[in-house]
mmJSON file of the N, C-alpha and C atoms, coordinates in Angstrom:
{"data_MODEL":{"atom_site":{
"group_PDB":["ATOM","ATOM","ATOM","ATOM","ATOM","ATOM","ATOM","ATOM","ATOM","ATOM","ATOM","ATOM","ATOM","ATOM","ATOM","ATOM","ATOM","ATOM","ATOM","ATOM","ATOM","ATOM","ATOM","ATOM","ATOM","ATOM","ATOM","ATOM","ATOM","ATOM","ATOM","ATOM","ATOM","ATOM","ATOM","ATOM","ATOM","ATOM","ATOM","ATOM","ATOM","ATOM","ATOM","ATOM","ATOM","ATOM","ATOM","ATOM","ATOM","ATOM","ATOM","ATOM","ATOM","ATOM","ATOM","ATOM","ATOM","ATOM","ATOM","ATOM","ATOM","ATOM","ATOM","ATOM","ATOM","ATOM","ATOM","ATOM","ATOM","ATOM","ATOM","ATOM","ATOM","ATOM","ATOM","ATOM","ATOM","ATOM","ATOM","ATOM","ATOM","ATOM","ATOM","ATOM","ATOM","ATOM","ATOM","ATOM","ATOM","ATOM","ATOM","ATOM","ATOM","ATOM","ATOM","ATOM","ATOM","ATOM","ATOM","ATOM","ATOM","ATOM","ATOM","ATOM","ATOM","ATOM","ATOM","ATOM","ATOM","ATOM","ATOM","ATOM","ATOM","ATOM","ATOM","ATOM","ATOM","ATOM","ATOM","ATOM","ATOM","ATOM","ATOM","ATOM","ATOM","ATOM","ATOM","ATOM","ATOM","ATOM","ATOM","ATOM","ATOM","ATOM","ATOM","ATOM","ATOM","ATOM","ATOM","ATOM","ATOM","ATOM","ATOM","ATOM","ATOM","ATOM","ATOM","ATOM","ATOM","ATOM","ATOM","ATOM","ATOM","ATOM","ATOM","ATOM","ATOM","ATOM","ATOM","ATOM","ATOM","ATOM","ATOM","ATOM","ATOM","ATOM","ATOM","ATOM"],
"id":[1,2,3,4,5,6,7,8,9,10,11,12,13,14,15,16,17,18,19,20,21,22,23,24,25,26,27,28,29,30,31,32,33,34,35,36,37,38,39,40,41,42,43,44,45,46,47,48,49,50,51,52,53,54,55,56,57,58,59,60,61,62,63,64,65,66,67,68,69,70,71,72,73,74,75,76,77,78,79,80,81,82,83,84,85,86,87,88,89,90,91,92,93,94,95,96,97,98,99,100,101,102,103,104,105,106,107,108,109,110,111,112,113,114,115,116,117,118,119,120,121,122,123,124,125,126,127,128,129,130,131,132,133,134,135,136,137,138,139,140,141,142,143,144,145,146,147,148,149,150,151,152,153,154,155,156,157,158,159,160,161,162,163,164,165,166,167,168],
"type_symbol":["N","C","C","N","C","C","N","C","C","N","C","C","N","C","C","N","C","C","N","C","C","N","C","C","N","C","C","N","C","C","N","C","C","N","C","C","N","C","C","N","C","C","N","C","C","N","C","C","N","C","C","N","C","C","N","C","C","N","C","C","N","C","C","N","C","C","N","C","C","N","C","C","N","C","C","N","C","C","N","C","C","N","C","C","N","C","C","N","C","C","N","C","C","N","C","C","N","C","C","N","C","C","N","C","C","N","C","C","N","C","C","N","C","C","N","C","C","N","C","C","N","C","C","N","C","C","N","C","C","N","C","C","N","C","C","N","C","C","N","C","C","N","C","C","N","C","C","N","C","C","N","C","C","N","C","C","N","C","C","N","C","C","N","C","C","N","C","C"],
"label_atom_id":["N","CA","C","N","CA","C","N","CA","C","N","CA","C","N","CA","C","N","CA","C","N","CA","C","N","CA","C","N","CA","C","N","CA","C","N","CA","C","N","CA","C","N","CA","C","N","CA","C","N","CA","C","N","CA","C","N","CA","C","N","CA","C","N","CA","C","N","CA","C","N","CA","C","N","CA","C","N","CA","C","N","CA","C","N","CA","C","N","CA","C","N","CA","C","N","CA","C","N","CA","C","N","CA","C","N","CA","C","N","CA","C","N","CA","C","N","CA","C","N","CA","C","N","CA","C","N","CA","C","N","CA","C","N","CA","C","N","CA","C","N","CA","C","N","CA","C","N","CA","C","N","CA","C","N","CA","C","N","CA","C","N","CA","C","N","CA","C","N","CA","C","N","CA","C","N","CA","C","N","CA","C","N","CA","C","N","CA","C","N","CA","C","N","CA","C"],
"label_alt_id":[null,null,null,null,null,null,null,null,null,null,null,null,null,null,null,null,null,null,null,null,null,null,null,null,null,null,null,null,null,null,null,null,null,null,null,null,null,null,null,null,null,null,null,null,null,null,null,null,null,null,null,null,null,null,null,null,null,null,null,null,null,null,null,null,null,null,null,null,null,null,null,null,null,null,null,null,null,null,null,null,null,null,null,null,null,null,null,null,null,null,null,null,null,null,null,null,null,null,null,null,null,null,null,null,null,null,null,null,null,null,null,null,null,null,null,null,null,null,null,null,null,null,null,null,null,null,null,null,null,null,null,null,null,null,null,null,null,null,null,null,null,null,null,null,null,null,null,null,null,null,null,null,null,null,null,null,null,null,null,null,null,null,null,null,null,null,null,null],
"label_comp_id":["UNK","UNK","UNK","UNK","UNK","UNK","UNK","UNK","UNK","UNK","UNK","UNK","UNK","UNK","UNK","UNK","UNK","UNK","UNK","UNK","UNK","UNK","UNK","UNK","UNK","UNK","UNK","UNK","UNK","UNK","UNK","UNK","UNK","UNK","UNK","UNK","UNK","UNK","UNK","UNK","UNK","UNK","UNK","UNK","UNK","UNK","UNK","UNK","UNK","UNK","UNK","UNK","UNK","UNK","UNK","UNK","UNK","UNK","UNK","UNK","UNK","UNK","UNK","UNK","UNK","UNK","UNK","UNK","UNK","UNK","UNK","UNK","UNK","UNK","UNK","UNK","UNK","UNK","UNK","UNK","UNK","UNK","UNK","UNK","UNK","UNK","UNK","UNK","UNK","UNK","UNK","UNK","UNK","UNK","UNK","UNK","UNK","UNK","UNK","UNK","UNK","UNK","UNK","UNK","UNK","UNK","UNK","UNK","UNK","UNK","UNK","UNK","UNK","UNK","UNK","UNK","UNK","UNK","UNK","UNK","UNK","UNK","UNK","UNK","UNK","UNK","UNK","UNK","UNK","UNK","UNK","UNK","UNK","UNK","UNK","UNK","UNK","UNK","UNK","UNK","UNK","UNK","UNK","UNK","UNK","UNK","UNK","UNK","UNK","UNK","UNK","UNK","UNK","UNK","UNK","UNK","UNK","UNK","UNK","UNK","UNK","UNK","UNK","UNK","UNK","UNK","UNK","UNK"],
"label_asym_id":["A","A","A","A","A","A","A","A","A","A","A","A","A","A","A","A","A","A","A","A","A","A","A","A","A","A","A","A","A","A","A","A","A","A","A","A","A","A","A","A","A","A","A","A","A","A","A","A","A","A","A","A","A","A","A","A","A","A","A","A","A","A","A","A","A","A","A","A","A","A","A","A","A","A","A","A","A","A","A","A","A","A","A","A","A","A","A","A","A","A","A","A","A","A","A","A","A","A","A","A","A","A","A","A","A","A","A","A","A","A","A","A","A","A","A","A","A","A","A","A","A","A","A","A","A","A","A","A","A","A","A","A","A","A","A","A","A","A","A","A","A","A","A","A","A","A","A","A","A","A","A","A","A","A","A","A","A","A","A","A","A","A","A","A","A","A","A","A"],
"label_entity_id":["1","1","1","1","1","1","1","1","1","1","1","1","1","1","1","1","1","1","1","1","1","1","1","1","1","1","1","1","1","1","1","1","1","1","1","1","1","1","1","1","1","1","1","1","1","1","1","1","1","1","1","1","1","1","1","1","1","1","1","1","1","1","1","1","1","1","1","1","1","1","1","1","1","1","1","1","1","1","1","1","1","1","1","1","1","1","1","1","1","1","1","1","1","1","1","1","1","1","1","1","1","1","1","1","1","1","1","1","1","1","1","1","1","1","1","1","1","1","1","1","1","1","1","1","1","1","1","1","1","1","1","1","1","1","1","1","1","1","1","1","1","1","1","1","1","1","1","1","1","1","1","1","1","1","1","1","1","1","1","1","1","1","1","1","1","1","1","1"],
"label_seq_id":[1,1,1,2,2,2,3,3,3,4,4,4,5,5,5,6,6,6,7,7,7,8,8,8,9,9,9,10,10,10,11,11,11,12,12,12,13,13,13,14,14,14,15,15,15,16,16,16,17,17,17,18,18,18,19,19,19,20,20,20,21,21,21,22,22,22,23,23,23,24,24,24,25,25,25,26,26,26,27,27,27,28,28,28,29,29,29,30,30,30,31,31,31,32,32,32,33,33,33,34,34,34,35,35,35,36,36,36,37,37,37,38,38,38,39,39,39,40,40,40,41,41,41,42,42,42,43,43,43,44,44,44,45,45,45,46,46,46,47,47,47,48,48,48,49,49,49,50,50,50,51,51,51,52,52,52,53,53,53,54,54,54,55,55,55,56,56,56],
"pdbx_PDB_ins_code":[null,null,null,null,null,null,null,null,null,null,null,null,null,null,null,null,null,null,null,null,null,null,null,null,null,null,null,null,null,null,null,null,null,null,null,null,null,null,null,null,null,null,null,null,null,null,null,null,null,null,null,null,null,null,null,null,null,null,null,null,null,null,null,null,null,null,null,null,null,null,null,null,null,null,null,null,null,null,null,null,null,null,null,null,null,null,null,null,null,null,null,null,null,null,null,null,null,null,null,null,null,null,null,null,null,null,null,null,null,null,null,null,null,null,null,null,null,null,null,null,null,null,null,null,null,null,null,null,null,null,null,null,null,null,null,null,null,null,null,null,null,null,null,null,null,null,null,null,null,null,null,null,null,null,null,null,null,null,null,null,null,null,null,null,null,null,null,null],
"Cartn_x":[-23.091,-22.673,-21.176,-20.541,-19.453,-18.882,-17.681,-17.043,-17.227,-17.319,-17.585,-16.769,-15.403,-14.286,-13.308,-11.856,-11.354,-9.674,-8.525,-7.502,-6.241,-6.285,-4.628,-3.56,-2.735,-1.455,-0.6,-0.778,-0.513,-0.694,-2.096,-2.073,-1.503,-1.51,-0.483,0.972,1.331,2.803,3.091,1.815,1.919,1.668,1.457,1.238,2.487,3.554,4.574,5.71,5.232,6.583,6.377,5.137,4.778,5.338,4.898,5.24,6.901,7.314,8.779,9.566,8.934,9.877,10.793,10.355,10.117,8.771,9.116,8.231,8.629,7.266,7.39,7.955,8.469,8.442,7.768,7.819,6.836,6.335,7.487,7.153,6.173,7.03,5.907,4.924,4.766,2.811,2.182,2.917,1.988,1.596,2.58,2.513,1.28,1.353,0.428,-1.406,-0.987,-2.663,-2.904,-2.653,-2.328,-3.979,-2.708,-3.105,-4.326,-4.349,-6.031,-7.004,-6.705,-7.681,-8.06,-7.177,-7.581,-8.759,-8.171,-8.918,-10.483,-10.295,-11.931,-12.928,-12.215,-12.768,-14.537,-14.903,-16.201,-16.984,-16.751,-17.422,-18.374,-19.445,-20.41,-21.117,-20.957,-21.48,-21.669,-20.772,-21.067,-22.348,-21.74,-22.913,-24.402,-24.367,-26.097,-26.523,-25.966,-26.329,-26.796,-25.942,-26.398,-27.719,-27.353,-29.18,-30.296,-30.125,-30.942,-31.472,-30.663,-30.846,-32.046,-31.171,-32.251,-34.194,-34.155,-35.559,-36.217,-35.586,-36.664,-37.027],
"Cartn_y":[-31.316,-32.185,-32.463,-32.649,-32.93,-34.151,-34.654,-36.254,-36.575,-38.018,-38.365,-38.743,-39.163,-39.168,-39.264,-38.51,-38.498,-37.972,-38.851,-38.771,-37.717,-37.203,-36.463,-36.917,-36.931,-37.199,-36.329,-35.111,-34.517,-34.695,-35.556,-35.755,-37.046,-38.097,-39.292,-38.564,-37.92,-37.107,-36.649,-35.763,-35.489,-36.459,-37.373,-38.218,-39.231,-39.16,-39.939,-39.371,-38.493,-36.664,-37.165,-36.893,-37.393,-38.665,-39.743,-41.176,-41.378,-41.21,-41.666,-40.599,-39.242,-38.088,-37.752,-38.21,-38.243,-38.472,-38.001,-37.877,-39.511,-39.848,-41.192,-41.061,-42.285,-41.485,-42.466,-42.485,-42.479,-43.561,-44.837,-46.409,-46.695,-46.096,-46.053,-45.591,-44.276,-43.905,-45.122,-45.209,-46.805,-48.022,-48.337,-49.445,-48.826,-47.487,-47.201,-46.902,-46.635,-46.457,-47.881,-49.078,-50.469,-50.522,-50.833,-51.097,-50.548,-49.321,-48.209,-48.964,-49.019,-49.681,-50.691,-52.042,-53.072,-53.163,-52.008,-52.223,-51.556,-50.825,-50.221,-50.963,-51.963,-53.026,-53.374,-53.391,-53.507,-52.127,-51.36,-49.702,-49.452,-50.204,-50.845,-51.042,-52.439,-53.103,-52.109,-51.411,-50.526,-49.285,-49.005,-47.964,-48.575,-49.613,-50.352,-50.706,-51.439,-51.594,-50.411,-48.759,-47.623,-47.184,-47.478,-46.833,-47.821,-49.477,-50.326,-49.325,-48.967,-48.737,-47.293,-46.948,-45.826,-45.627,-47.214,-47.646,-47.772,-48.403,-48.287,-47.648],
"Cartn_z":[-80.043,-78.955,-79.089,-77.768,-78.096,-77.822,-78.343,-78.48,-76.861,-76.561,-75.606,-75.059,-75.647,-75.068,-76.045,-75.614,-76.116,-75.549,-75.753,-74.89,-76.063,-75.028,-76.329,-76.178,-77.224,-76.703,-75.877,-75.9,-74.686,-73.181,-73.15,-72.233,-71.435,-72.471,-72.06,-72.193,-72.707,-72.447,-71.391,-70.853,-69.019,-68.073,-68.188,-67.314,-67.566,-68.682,-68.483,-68.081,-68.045,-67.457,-66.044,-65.474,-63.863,-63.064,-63.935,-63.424,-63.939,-65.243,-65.647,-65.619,-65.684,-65.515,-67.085,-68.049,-69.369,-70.136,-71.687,-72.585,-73.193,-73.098,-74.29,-75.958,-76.239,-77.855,-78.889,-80.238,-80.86,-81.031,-80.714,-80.385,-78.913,-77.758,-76.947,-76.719,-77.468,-77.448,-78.549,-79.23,-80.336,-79.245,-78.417,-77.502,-76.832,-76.224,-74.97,-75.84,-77.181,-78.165,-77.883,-78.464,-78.867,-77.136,-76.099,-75.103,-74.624,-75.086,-74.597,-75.349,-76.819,-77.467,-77.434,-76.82,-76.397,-75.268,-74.266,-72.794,-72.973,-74.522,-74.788,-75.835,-76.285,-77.432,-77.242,-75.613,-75.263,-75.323,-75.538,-75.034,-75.819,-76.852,-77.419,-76.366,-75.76,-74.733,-73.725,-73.129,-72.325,-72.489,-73.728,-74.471,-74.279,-75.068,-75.604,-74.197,-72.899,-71.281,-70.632,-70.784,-70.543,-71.039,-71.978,-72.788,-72.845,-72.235,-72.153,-70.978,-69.879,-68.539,-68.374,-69.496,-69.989,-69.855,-70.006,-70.56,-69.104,-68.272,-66.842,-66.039],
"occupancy":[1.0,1.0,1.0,1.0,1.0,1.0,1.0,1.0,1.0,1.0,1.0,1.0,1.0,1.0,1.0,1.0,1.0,1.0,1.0,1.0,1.0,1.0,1.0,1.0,1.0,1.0,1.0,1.0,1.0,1.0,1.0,1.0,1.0,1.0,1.0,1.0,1.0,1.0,1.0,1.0,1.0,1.0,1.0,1.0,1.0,1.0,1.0,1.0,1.0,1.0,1.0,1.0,1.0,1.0,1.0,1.0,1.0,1.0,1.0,1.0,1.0,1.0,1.0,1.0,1.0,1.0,1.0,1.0,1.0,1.0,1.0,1.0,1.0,1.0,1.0,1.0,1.0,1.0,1.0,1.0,1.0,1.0,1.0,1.0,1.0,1.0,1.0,1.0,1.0,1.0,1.0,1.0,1.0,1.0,1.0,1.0,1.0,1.0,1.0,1.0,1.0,1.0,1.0,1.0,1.0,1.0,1.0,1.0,1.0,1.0,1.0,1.0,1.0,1.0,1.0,1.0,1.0,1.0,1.0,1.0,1.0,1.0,1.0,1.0,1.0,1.0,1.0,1.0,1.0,1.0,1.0,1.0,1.0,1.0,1.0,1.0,1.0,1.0,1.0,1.0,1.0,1.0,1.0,1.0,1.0,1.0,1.0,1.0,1.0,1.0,1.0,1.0,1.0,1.0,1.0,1.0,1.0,1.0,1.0,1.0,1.0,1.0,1.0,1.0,1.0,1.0,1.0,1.0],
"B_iso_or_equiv":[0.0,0.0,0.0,0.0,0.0,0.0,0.0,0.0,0.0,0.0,0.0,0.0,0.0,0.0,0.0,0.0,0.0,0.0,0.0,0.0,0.0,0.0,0.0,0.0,0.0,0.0,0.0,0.0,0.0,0.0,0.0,0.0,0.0,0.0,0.0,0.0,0.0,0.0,0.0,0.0,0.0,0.0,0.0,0.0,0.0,0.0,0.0,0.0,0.0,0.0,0.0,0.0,0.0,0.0,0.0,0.0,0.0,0.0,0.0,0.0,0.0,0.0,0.0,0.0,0.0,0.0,0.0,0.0,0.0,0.0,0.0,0.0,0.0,0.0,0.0,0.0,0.0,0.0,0.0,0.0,0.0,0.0,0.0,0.0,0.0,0.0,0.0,0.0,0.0,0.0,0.0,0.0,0.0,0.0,0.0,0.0,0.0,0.0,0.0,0.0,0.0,0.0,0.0,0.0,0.0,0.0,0.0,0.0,0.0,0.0,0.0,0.0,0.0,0.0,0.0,0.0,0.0,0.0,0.0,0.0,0.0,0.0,0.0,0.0,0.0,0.0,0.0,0.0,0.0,0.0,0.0,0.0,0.0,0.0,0.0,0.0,0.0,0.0,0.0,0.0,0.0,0.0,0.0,0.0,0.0,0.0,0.0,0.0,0.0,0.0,0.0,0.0,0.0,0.0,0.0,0.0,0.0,0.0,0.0,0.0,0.0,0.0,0.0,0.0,0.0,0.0,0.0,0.0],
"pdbx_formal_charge":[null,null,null,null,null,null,null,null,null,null,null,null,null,null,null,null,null,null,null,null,null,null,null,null,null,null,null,null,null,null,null,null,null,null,null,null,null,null,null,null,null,null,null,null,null,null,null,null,null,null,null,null,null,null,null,null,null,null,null,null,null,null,null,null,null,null,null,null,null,null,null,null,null,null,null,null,null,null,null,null,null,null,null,null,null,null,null,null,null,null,null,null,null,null,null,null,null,null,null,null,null,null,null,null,null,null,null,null,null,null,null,null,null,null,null,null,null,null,null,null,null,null,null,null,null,null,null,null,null,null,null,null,null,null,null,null,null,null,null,null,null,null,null,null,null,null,null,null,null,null,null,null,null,null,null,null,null,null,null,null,null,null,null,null,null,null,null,null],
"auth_seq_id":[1,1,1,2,2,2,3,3,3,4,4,4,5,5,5,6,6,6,7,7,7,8,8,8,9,9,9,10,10,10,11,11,11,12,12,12,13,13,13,14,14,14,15,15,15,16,16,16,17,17,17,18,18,18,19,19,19,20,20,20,21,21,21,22,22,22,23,23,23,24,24,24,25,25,25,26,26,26,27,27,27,28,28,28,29,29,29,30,30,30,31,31,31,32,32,32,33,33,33,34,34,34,35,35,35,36,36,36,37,37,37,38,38,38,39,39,39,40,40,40,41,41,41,42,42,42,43,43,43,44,44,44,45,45,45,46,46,46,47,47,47,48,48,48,49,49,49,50,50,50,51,51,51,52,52,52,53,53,53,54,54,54,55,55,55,56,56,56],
"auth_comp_id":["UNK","UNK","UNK","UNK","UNK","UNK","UNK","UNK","UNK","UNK","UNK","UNK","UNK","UNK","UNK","UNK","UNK","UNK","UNK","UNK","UNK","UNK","UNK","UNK","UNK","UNK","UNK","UNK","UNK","UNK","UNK","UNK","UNK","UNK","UNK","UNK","UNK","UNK","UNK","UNK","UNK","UNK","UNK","UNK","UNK","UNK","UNK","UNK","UNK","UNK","UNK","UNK","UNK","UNK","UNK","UNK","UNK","UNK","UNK","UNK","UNK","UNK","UNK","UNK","UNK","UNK","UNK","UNK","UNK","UNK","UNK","UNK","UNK","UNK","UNK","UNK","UNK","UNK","UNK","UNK","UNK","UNK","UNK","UNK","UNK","UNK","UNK","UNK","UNK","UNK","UNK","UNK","UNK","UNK","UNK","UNK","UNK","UNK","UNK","UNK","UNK","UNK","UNK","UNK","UNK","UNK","UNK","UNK","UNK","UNK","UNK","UNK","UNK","UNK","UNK","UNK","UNK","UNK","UNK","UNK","UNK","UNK","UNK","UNK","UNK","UNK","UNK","UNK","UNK","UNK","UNK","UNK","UNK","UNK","UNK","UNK","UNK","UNK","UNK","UNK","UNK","UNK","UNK","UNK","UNK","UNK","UNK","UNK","UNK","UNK","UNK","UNK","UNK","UNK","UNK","UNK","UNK","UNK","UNK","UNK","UNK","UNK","UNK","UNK","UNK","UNK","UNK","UNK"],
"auth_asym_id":["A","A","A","A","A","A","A","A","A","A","A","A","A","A","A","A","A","A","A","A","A","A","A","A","A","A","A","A","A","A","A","A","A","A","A","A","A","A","A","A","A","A","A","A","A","A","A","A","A","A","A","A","A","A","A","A","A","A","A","A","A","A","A","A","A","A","A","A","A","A","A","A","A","A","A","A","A","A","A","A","A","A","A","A","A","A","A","A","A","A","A","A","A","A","A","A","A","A","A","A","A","A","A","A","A","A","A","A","A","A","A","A","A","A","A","A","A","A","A","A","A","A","A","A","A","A","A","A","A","A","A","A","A","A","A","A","A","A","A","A","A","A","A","A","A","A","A","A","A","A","A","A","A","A","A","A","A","A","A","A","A","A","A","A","A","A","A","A"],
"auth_atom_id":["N","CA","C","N","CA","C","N","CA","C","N","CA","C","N","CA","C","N","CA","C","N","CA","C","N","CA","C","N","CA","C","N","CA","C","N","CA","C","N","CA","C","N","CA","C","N","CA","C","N","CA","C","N","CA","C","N","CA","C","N","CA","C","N","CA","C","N","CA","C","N","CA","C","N","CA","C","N","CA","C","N","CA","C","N","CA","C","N","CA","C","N","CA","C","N","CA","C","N","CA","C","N","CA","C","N","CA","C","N","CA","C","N","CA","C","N","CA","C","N","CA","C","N","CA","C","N","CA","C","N","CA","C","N","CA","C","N","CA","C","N","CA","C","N","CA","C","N","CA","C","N","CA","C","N","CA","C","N","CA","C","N","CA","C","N","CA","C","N","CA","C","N","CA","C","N","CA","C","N","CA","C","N","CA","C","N","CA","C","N","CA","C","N","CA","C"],
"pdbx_PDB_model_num":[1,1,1,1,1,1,1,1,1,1,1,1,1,1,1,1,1,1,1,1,1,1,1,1,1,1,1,1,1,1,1,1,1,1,1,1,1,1,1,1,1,1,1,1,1,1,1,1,1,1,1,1,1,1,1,1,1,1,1,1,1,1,1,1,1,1,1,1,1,1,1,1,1,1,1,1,1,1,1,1,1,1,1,1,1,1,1,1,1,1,1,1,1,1,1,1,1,1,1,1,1,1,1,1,1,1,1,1,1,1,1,1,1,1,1,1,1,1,1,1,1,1,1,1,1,1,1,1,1,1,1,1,1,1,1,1,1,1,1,1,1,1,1,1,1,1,1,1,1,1,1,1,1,1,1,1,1,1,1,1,1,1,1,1,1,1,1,1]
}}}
């Protein structure tokens, strides 16, 4: 099976080429991990609600 998710830094690199028209550097991909991981702190909750859902 494979990882269920998972972001590269390549790919936050293309997407800051797109929006800023530059590459982030190594302070701002820390800022932009920081922030991902905050906004996924619940994804437990999300998980264990999915597979409750599972059950009916």
């Amino acid at each position: 099976m494979k990882d269920f998710f998972v972001i590269l830094v390549e790919e936050v690199q293309y997407l800051a080429q797109k929006k800023l028209g530059r590459y982030l550097d190594s302070e701002e991909l820390k800022q932009v991990q920081k922030r991902v991981q905050f906004g996924l702190e619940c994804w437990e909750d999300v998980i264990i609600a999915d597979i409750e859902s599972l059950e009916e």
